[in-house]
N, C-alpha and C positions, 0 to 999 in steps of 0.2 A: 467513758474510756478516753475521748478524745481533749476533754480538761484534765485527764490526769498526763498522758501526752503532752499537752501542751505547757504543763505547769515543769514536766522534765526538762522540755529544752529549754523554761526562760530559766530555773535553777543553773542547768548546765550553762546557760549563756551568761549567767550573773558569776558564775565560778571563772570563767575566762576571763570577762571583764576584770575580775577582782583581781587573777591571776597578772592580767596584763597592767593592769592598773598597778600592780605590787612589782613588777618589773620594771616598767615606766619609771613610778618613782623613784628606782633604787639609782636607774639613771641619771633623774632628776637631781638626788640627793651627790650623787658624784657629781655631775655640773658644777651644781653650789656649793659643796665642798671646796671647788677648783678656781672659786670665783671669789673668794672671800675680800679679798684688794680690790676685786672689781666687776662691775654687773656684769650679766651674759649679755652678750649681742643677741637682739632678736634672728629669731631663725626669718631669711627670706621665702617666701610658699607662693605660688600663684594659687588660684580659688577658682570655685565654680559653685552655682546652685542646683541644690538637688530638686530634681522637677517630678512633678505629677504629669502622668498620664496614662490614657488610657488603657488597660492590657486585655487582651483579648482571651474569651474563654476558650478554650482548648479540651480536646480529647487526646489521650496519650496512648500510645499500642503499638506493638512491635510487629515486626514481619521481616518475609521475605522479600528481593528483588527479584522479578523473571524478565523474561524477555518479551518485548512487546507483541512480538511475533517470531515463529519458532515454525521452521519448514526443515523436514527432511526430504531432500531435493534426491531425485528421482531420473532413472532415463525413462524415455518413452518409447522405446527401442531395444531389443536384445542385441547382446554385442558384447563382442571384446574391447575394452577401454584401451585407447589408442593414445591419449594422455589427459592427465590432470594437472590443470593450471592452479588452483590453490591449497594452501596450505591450513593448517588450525593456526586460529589468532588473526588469517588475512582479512581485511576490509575490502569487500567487491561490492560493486555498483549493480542496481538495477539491469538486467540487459549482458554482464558480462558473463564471458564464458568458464565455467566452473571444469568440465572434462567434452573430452571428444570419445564418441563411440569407432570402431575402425567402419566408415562408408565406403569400401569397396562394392560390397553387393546392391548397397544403395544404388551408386553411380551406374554399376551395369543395367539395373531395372530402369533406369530412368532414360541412360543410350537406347534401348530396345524401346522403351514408349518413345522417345521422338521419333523414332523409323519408323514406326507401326504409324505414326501423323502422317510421316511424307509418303506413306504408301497410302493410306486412304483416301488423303488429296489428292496425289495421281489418277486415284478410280475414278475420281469424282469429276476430274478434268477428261479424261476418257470417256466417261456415258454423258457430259455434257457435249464433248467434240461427236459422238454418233446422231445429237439432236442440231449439229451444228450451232450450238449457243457458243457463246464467248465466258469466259471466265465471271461465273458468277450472275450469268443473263437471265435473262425474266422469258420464262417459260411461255411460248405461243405456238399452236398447234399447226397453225396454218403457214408458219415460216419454215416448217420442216418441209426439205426436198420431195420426201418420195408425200409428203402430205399435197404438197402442189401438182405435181405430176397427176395423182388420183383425183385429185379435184378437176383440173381442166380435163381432166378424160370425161367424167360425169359431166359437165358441164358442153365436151363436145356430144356427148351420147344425148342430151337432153335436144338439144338444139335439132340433130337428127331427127329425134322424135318429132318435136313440132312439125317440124321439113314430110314428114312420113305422114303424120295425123292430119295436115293439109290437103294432102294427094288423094288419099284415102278419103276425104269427103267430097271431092272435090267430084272423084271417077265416082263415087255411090252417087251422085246426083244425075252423070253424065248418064250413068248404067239407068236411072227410071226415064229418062228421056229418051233412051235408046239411041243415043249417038255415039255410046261405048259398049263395046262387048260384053262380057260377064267375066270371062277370063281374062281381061285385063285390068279389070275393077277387084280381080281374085291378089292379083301380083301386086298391088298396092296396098292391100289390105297384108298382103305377108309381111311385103317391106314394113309396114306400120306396127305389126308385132315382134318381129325382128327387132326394132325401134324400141319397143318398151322393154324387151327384152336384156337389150345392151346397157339401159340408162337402170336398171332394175342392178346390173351386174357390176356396174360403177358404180353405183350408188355403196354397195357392202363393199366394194374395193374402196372408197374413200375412209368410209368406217373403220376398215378392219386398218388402215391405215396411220388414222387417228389415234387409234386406240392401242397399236404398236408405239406411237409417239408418246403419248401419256403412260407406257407401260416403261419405257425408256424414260421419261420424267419422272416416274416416280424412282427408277433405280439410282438417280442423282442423289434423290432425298436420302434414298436408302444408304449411300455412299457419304451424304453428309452427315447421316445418326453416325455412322463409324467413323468419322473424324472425329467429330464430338467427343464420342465416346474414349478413343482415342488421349485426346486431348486430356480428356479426363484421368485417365491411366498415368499420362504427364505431369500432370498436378499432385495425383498421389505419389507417385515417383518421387517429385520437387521437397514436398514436405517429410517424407521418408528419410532422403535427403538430408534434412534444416533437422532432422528429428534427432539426427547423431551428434549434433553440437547438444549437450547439456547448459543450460542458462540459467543464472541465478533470477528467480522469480520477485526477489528486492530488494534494497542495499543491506548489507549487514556484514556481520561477521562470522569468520567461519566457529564452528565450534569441534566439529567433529569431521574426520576426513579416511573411512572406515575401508579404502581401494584402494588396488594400485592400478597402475598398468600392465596390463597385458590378463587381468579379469577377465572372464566372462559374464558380463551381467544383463540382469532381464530388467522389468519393470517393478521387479521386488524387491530391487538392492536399492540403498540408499548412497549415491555417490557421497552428498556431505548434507552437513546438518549448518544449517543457515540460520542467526540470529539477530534477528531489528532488534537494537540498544537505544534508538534515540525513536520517539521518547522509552524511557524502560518502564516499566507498570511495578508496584509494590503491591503485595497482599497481605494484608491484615485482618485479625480478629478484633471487634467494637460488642463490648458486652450488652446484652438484650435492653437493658436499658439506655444505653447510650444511643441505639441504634435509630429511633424516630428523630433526632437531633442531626445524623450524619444526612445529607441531600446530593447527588450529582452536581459537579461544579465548584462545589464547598472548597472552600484552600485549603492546603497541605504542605507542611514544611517536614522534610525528612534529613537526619541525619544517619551517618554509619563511622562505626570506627575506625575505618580508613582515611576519614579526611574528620577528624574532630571539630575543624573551626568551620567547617563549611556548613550551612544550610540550603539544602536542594528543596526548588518551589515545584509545586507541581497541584493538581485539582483531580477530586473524585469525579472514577470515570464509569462505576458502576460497584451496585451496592444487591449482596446477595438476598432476595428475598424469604429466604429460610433459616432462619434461627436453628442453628446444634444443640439438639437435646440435651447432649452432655455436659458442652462446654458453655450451654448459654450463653452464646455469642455468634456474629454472621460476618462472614468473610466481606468486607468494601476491599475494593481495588481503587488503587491513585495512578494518575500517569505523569511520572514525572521528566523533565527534560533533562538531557543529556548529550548534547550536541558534542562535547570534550570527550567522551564514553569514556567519564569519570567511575560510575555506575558499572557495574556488572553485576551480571545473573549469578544467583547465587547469595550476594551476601546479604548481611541479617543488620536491618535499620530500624530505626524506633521513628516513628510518624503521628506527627500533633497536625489533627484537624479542628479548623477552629471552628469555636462553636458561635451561635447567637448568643448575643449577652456581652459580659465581661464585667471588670470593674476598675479599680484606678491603683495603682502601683508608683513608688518613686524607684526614680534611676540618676545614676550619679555617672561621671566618667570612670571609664575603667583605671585610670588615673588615679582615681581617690582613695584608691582601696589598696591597702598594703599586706599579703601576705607574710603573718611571723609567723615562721620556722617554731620560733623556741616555744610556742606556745599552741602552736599547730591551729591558728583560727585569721579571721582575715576583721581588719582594724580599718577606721577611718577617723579623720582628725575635725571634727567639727571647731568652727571658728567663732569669737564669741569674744569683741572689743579687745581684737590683739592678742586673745589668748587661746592654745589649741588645747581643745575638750575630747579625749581615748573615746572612741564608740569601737565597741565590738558587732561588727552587722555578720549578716547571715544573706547568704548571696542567692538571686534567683537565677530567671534567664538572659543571654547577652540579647542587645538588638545592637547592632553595629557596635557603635564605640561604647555604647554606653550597657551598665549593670543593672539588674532590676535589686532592689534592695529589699530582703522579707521582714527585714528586723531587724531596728539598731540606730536608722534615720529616719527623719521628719520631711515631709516637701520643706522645700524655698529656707531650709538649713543653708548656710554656708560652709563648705570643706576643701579642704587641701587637696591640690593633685599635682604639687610637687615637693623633694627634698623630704618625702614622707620617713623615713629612714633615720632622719635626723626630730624628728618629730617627738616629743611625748606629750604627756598631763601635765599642762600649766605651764607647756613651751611657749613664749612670748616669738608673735609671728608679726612679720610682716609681710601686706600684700602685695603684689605686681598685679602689670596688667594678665 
């Protein structure tokens, strides 16, 4: 099937050929008609060689453009929209503000948490001034007033005591000697329980003292959890707050802007629909067999019919692992650049990844090749000791300036790429640089 093909187009190309070659001459035959008193002037041409090189194998498949990243941008807050800065089609940056929700009730909840801070601090300053500490002092039991007071009392009660326990052994000894009474060795002995008695009652009074001063330190603490706490109320407040500016989460463009002002919306409304274009991602189907060839990384040159002459580079950026039943083929994705956001979502590109391998191709200037009208086929003038030789070629891919040629020339041929126009079969040329 594929030699009966190929045997069509060299017929159809040897019919062109003949065709042009049958035009050419008639030209030719006018020339020398016209010349008959005197030769033609050679036609003047500049030249070029047609060259070998290498052409890379390729996969060919169409697809879509999307968007590299696609966010429907959201409040985090209910609220009436109080305004919207972009429009569809704006370009916003990272960071910038997209809509405001109305923060009135915000701001009131966040007045009330800072007052609710300076009153807890004031407690806290207050049950430290009952401990006489200083702002923020380091808590000691023994520095507190009435904690002093009880102490030196236990401390004079103690000393009594000795002073008592003294007497009291002193008359028990006088009394076996019998140089003291009994009754006055009685009245020292009272004194001396009296004595334990007193240091026994200071001693719970230092305590119970203590333990009112630690009960008072701990209400500090308790006074610093509700700052804290507090404070913390401030903080949810603040981001409450920050929470009414809507932000675009990354550069892009808008695509959709679905609000207005003066809305009511929750966290289920979409203020706008955000689209990252640079780089933009293509999606294409690579048939089951193609697909063990296609790798992450692999180049990828895309076109679309919006810019014809242009070729967008770009590399596979991931390749689906599941083959379509139907369509026997698996969805690769490319990421291509688009810094210009030449590219947009949406349109339909055709994308050649290239493959391992390849093989060798000639190309010529796009110079040498002369599209004729009257014969609807594209010519070049091979050159050949001053004389120009009709090829009819058959044209591939461009690489910059130059054509890939499928059929019609030979490598390191000689051809014309100027004053082609003027050109036919057995036109006597001469070369420039």
């Amino acid at each position: 099937m594929r030699a009966v093909f190929r045997n069509r187009i060299t017929i159809g190309l040897l019919l062109t050929a003949l065709l042009s070659s049958a035009c050419s001459g008639d030209r030719a035959a006018d020339r020398r008609g016209n010349s008959n008193t005197q030769e033609v002037p050679a036609i003047a041409v500049t030249t070029a060689r047609v060259e070998a090189r290498n052409v890379p194998a390729f996969i060919q498949a169409t697809g879509s453009l999307i968007a590299d990243e696609t966010s429907d941008v959201a409040p985090k807050v209910a609220g009436k929209v109080a305004n919207v800065s972009v429009d569809v089609g704006d370009f916003v940056t990272q960071g910038a503000v997209i809509a405001k929700i109305d923060d009135s009730d915000a701001r009131r909840q966040l007045a009330g948490a800072q007052a609710r801070v300076k009153q807890e601090i004031a407690a806290v300053r207050q049950a430290e001034a009952k401990l006489g500490l200083e702002a923020n002092g380091r808590f000691n039991a023994s520095r507190i007033p009435e904690v002093r007071a009880a102490g030196a009392a236990y401390e004079q009660a103690e000393a009594e005591l000795r002073q008592a326990q003294a007497n009291e052994e002193r008359y028990r000894d006088l009394v076996k000697t019998g140089d003291v009474a009994m009754a006055t060795y009685e009245q020292y002995r009272t004194t001396r329980d009296t004595a334990v008695t007193r240091v026994n009652s200071a001693r719970e009074q230092l305590e119970a003292q203590v333990n009112i001063a630690r009960q008072n330190n701990q209400a500090i603490a308790s006074a610093q959890a509700s700052v804290e706490a507090a404070q913390t109320e401030v903080g949810t407040a603040q981001q409450a707050l920050a929470d009414t500016v809507v932000r675009a989460p990354f550069s892009g463009f808008v695509s959709a802007r679905p609000v207005a002002v003066g809305e009511y919306v929750s966290s289920a409304n979409v203020i706008a629909t955000l689209l990252r274009s640079n780089p933009i991602k293509i999606q294409i189907q690579v048939a089951e067999a193609d697909v063990p060839t296609v790798v992450v990384g692999r180049h990828v040159s895309v076109q679309v019919d919006a810019y014809k002459d242009r070729n967008f580079a770009g590399v596979v950026t991931a390749i689906n692992p599941a083959v379509d039943p139907t369509s026997r083929s698996a969805v690769v994705e490319a990421s291509i650049e688009n810094s210009d956001n030449a590219l947009r979502s949406g349109m339909f590109g055709t994308a050649r990844i290239t493959k391992e391998g390849g093989g060798t191709g000639v190309f010529v200037p796009k110079t040498a090749i002369y599209n004729d009208q009257a014969t609807q086929s594209f010519r070049a003038f091979v050159i050949v000791d001053g004389v120009a030789k009709l090829r009819v070629v058959q044209l591939g891919s461009e690489e910059g300036e130059s054509v890939q040629i499928l059929n019609g020339l030979n490598a390191d041929e000689v051809v014309a790429t100027s004053n082609l126009v003027d050109l036919y079969e057995g036109a006597k040329v001469v070369s420039g640089s």
